[in-house]
N, CA, C and O of each residue as an XYZ file, in Angstrom:
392
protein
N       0.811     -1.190      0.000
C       0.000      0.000      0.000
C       0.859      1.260      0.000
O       0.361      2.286     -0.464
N       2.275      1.284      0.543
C       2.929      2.357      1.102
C       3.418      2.535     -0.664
O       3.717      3.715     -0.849
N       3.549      1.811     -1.780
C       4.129      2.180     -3.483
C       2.878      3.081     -3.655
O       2.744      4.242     -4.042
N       2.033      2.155     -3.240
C       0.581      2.933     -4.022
C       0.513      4.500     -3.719
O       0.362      5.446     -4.493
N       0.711      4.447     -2.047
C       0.965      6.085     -2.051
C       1.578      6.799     -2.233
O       1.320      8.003     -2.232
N       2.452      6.352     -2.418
C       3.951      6.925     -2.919
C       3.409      7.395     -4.235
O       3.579      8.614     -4.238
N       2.790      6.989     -5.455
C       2.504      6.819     -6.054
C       1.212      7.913     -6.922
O       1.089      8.351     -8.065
N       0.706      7.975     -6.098
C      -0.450      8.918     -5.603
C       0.078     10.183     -5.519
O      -0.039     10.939     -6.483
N       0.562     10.482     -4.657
C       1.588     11.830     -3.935
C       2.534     12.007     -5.037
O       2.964     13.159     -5.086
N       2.918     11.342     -5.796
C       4.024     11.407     -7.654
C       3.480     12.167     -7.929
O       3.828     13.347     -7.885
N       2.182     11.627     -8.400
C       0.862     12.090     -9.563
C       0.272     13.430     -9.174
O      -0.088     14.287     -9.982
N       0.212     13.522     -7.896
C      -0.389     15.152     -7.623
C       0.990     16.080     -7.930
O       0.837     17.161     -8.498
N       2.394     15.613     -7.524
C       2.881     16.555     -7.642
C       3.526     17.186     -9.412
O       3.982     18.237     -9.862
N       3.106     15.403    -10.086
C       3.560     15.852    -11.189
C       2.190     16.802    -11.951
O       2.391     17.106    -13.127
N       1.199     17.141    -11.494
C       0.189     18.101    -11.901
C       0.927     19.844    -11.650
O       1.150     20.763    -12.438
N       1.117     19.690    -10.257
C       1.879     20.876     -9.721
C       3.226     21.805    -10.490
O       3.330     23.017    -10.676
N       4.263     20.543    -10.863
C       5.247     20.784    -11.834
C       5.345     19.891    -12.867
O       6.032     18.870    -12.813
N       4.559     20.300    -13.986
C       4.706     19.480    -15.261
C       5.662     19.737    -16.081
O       5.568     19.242    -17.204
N       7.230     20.854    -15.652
C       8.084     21.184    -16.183
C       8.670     19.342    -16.487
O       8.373     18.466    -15.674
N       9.448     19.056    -17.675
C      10.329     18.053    -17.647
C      11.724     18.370    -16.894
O      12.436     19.373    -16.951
N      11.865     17.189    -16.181
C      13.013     17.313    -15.121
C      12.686     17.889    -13.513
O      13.479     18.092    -12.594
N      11.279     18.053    -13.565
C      11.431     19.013    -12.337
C      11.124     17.793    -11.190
O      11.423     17.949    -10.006
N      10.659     16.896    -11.569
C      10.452     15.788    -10.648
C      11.510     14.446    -10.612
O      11.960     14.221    -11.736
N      11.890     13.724     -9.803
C      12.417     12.266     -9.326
C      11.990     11.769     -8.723
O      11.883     12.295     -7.615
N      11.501     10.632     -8.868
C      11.110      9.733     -8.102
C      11.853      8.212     -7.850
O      12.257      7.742     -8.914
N      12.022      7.651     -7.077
C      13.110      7.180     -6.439
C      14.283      6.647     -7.242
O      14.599      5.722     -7.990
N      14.889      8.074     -6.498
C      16.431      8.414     -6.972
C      17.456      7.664     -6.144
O      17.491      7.993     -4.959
N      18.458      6.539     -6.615
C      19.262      5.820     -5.403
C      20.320      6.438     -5.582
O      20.556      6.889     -6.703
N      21.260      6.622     -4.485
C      22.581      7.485     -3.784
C      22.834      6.549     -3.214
O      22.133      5.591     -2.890
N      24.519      6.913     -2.954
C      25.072      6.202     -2.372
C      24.942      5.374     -1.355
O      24.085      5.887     -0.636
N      25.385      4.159     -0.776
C      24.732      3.884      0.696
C      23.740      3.259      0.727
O      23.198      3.055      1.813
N      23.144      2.714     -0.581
C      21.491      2.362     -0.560
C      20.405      3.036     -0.254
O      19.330      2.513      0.036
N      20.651      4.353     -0.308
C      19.461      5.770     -0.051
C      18.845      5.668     -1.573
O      19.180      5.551     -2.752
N      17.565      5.809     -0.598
C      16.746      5.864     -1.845
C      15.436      6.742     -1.307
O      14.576      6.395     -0.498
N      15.590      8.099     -2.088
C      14.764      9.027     -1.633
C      13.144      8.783     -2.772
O      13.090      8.190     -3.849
N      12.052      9.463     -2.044
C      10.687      8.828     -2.702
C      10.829      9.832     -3.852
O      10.763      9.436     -5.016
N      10.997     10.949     -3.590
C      10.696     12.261     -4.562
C      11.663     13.638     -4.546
O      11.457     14.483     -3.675
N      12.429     13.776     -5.265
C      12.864     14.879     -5.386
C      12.562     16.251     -6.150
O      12.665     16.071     -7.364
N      12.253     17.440     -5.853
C      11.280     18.483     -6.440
C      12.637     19.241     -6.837
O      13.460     19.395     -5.934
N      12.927     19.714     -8.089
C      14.076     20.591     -8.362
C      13.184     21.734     -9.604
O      13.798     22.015    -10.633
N      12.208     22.131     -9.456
C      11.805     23.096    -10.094
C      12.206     24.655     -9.604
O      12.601     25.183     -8.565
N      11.854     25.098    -11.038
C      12.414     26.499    -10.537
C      11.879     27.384     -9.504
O      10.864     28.069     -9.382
N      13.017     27.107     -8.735
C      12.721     28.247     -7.438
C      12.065     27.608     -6.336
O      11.542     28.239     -5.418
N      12.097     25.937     -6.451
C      11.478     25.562     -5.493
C      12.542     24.006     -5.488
O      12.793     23.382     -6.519
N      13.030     23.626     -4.145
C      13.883     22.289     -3.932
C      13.371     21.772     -3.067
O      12.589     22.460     -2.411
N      13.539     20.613     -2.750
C      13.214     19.545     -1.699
C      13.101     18.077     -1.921
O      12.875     17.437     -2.949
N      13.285     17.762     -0.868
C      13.107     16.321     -0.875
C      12.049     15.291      0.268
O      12.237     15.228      1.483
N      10.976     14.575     -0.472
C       9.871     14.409      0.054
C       9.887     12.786      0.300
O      10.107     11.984     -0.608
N       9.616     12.412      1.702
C       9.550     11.314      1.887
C       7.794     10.805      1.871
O       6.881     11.613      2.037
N       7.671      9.930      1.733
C       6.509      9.758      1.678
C       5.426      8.377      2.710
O       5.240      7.316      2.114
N       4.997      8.478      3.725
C       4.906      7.406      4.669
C       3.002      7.140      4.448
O       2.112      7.983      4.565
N       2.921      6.117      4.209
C       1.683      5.445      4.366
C       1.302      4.761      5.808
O       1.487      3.552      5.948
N       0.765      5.555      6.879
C       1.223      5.447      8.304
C       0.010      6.139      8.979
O       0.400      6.902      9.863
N      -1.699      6.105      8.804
C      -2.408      6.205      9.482
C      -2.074      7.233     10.640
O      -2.284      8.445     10.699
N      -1.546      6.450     11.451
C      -1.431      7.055     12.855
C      -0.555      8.458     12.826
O      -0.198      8.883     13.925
N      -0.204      9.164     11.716
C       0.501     10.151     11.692
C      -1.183     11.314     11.544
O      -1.366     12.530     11.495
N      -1.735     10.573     11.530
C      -2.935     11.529     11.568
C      -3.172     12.424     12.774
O      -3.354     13.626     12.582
N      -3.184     11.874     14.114
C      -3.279     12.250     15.256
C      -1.985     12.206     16.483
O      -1.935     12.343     17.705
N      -0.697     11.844     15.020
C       0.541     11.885     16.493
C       1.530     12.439     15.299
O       1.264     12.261     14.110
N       2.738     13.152     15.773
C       3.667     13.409     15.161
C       4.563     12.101     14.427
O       4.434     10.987     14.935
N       5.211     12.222     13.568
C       6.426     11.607     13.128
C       7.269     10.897     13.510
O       8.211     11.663     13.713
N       7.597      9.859     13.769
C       8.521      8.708     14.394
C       9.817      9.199     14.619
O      10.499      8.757     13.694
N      10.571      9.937     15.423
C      11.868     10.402     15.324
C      13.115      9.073     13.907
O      14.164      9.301     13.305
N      12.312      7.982     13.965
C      13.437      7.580     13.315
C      13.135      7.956     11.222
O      13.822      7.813     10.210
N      11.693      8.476     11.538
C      11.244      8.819      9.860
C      11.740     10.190      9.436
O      11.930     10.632      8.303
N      11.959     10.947     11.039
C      12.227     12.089     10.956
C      14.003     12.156     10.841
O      14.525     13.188     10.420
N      14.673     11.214     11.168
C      15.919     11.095     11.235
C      16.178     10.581      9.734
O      16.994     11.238      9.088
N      15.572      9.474      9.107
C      15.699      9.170      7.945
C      15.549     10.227      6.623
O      16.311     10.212      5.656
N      14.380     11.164      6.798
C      14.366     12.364      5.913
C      15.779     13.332      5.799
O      16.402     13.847      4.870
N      15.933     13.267      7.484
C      16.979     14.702      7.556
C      18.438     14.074      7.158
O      19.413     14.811      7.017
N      18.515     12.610      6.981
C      19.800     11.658      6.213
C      19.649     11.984      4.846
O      20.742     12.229      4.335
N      18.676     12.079      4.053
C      18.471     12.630      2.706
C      18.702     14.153      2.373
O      19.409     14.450      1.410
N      18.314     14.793      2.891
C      18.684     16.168      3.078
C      19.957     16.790      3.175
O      20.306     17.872      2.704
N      20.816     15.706      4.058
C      22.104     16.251      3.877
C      23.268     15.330      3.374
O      24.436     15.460      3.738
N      22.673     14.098      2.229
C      23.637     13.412      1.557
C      23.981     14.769      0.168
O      23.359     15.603     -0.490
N      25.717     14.120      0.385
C      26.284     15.594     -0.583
C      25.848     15.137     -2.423
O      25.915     15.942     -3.352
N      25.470     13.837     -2.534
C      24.985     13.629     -3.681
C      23.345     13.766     -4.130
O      22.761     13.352     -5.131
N      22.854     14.543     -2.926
C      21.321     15.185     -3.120
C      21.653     16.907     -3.567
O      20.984     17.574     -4.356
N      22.837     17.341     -2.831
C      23.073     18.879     -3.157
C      23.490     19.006     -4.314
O      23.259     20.044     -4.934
N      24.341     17.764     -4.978
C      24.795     18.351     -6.430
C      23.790     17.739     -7.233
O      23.825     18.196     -8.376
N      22.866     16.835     -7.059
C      22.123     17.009     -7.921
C      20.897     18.318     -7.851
O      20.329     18.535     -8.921
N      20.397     19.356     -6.398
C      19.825     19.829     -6.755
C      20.921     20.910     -6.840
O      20.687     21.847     -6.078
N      21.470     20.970     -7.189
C      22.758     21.797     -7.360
C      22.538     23.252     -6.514
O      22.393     24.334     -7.082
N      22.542     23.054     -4.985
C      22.664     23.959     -4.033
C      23.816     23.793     -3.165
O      24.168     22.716     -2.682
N      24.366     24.874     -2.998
C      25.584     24.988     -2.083
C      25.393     24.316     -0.989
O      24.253     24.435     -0.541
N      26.398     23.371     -0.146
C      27.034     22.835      1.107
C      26.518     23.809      2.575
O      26.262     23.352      3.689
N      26.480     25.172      2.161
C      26.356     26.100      3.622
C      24.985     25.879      3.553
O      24.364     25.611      4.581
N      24.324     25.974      2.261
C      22.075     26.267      2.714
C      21.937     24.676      2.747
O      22.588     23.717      2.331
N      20.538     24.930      3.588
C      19.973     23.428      3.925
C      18.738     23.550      3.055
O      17.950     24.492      2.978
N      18.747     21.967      2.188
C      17.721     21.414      2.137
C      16.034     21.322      2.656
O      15.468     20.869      3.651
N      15.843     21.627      2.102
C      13.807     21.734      2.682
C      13.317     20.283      2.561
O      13.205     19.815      1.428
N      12.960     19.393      3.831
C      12.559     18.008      4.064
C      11.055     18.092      3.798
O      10.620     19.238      3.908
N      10.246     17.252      3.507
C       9.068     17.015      3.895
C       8.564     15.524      3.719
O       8.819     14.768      2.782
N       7.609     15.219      5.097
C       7.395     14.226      5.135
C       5.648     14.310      4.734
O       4.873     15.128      5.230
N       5.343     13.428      3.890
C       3.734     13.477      3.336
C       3.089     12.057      3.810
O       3.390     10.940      3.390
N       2.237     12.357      4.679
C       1.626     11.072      5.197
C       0.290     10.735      4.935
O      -0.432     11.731      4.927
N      -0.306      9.648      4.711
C      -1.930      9.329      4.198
C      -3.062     10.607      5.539
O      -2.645     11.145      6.565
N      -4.154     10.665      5.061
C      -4.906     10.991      5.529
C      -6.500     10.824      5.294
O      -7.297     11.361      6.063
């Protein structure tokens, strides 16, 4: 169920940016990282994890989903591909069913 949403959450965002290139979807890096979605449109970056996880409805984020996002965020082969400098940080987001 968790592809399907993954999946889902693609499709809305590829409505959002229908530029070619502005979307990735699971991009593997080094280490066996494998991020759900990467957004590199103009003027807008990030990297979006995506959790099919009910219970995020009424409780925060699992420190270890939240630890796993912020591992994507600062692998140096996520900055050169969205090709942003080493000093600025990455914009995380985690998108959960509802």
């Amino acid at each position: 169920m968790s592809k399907l949403f993954e999946l889902y959450v693609f499709g809305k965002f590829r409505k959002r940016f229908p530029e070619r290139g502005a979307l990735t979807y699971h991009d593997d890096f080094r280490g066996g990282k494998q991020t759900d979605i990467i957004i590199r449109a103009k003027g807008f970056k990030c990297v979006i994890d995506c959790k099919y996880k009910p219970q995020y409805e009424n409780n925060a984020p699992s420190l270890a989903d939240k630890r796993q996002l912020a591992g994507y965020t600062r692998l140096k082969s996520v900055y050169n591909k969205l090709e942003v400098s080493y000093e600025k940080l990455i914009p995380g987001l985690i998108i959960y069913s509802h």
